[in-house]
N, C-alpha and C positions, 0 to 999 in steps of 0.2 A: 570366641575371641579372635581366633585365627580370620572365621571370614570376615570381621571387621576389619581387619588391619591389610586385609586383599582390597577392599570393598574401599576403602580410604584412597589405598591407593592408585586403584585405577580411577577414581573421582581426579584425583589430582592429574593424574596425567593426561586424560579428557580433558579437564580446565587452560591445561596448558598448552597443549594442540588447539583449541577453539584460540588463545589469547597469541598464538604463532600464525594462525589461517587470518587473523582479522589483521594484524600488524604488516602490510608488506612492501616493507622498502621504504616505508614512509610514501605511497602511492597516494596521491588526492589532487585535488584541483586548487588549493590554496594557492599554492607560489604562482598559478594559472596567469601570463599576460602577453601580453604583444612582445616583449623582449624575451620572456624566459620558452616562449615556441621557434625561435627563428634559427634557422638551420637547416638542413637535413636529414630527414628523417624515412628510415627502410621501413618497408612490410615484413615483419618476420614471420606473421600469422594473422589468416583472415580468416572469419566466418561468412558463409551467404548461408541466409536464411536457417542458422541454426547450425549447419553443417560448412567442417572445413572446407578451404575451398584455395589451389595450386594457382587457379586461374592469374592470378595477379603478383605471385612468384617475381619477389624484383622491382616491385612498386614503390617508386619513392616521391613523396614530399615534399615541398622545400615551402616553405616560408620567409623571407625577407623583405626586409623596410615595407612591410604592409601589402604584398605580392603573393602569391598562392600559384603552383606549378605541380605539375604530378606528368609522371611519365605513363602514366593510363587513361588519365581520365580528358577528355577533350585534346584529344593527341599533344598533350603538354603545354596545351593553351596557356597561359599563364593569365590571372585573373585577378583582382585584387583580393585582401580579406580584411574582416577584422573580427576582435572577438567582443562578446556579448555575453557578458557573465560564463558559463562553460559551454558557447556554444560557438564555432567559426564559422563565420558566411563568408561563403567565398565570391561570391558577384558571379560565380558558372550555373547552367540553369543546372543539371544535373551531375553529382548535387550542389545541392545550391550549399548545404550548412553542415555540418560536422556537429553533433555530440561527443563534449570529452567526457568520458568515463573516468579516468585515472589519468595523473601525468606525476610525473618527477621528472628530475633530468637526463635522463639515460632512457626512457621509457613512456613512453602514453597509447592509450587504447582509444578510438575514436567508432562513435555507431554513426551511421547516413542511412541512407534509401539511395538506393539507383536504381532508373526504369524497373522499380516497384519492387526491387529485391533489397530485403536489408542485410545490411554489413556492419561486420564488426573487427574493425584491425588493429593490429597491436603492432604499432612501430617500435623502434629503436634510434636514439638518434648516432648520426652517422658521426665521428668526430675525425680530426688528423690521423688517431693514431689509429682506426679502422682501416684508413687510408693507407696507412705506411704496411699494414698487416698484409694487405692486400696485394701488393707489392712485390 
């Protein structure tokens, strides 16, 4: 009787770890458009090819009225973009387009290819009050 009533409840708490790991933030590409990405947005954390990766430490983003800029990538060229169901082309040849993984507002993961390495970064968007923190 005893191991049933162990055996119950560790099912239960597995179920509900699985139903906390799948839930987060409300993370998805739904709210996904040209208005709800424009801003600024940091690198908090990047993958290359699987493995974290410092190099890009400080990386930021920006999207406005239809504009795409990065403080890495084509020494801040600014390019145009737009999006395409989850995907942003930015008019640079390398890269050219962005995979969005996840987004909310505070938060989006995006994968590319550069000169044939892939990447996976998880911005933060940047707001005022980041700014005044900073300060």
């Amino acid at each position: 009787m005893l191991n049933k009533w162990i055996v119950g409840i560790l099912s239960l708490v597995v179920m509900l770890l699985l139903l906390t790991a799948c839930a987060q933030e409300g993370d998805s590409t739904d709210d996904l458009n040209e208005t709800t990405i424009e801003g600024e947005w940091e690198i908090t954390f990047a993958l290359r090819n699987g493995s974290p990766t410092s190099t890009i430490d400080g990386g930021i983003f920006t999207f406005e009225n239809g504009a795409f800029s990065s403080n890495f990538i084509q020494d801040g060229m600014p390019g145009n973009y737009e999006l395409d169901g989850e995907t942003i082309i930015t008019g640079l040849r390398n890269p050219e387009e962005f995979h969005v993984v996840s987004y909310s507002d505070r938060r989006m993961i995006l994968k590319t290819t550069i000169s044939g390495f892939d990447f996976e970064f998880e911005l933060e968007r940047i707001t005022n009050e980041d700014e005044h923190s900073i300060q």
